[in-house]
ZABAKOL-799559 format. One record per residue (C-alpha): residue number from 0; residue in one letter; x, y, z. Coordinates in pm, whole numbers, always signed. Layout:
<rs>
resi: NUM&resn: a&east: X&north: Y&up: Z
...
</rs>
This chain:
<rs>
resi: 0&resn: x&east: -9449&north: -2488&up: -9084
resi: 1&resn: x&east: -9438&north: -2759&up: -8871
resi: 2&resn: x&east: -9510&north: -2842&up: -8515
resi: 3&resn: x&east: -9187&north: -2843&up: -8243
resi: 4&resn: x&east: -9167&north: -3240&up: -8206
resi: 5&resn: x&east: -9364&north: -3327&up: -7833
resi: 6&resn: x&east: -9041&north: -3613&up: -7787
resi: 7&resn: x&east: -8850&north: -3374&up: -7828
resi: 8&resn: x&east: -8676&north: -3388&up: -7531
resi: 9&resn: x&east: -8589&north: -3727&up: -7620
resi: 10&resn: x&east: -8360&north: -3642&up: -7913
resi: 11&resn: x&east: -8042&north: -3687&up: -7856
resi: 12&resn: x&east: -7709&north: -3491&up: -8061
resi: 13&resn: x&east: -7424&north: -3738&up: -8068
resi: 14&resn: x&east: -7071&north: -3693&up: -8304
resi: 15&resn: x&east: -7232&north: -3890&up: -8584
resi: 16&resn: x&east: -7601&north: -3679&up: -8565
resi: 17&resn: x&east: -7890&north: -3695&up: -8445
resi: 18&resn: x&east: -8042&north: -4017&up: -8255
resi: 19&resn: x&east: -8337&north: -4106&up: -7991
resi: 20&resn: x&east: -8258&north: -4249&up: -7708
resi: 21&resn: x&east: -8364&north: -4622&up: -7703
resi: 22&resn: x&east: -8566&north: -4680&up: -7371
resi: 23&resn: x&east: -8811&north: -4362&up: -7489
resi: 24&resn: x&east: -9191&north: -4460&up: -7537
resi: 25&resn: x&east: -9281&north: -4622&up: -7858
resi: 26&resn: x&east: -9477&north: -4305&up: -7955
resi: 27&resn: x&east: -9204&north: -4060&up: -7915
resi: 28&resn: x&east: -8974&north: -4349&up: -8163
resi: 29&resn: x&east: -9230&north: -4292&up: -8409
resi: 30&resn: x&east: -9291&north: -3963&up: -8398
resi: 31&resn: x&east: -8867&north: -3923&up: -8455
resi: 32&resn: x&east: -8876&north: -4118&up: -8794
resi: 33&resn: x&east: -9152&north: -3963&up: -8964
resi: 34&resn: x&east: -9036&north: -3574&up: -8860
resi: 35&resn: x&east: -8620&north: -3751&up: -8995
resi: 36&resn: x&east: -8823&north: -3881&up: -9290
resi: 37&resn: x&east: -8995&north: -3508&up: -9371
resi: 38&resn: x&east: -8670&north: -3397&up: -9309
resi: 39&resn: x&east: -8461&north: -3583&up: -9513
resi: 40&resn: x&east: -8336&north: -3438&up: -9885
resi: 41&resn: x&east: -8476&north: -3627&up: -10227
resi: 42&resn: x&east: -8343&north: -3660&up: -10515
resi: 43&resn: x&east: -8563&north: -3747&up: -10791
resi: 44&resn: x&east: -8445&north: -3908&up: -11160
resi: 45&resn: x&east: -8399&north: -3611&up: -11292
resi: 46&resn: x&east: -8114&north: -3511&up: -10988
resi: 47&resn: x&east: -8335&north: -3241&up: -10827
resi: 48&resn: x&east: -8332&north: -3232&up: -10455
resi: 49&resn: x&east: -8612&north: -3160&up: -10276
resi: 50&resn: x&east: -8633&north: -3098&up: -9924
resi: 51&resn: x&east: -9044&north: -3053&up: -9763
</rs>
């Protein structure tokens, strides 16, 4: 399982998803994409999704 986010409270829920606030610390901006990139479904050639 992974760890709650620690910019979390920077997160932001808008009508089109999720998004982080702009003027946040670098850190926190980073720390955003890599948990939306562990988060984020792949497909591989074969057309199996795989979510980890």
């Amino acid at each position: 399982m992974l760890d709650a986010p620690k910019g979390l409270e920077y997160w932001k829920e808008g009508k089109n998803g999720d998004y982080i606030d702009p003027e946040v610390p670098e850190w926190a901006k980073k720390e955003y994409l890599e948990y939306m990139k562990l988060m984020t479904p792949k497909t591989d050639k074969d057309g199996t999704t795989k979510l980890y």
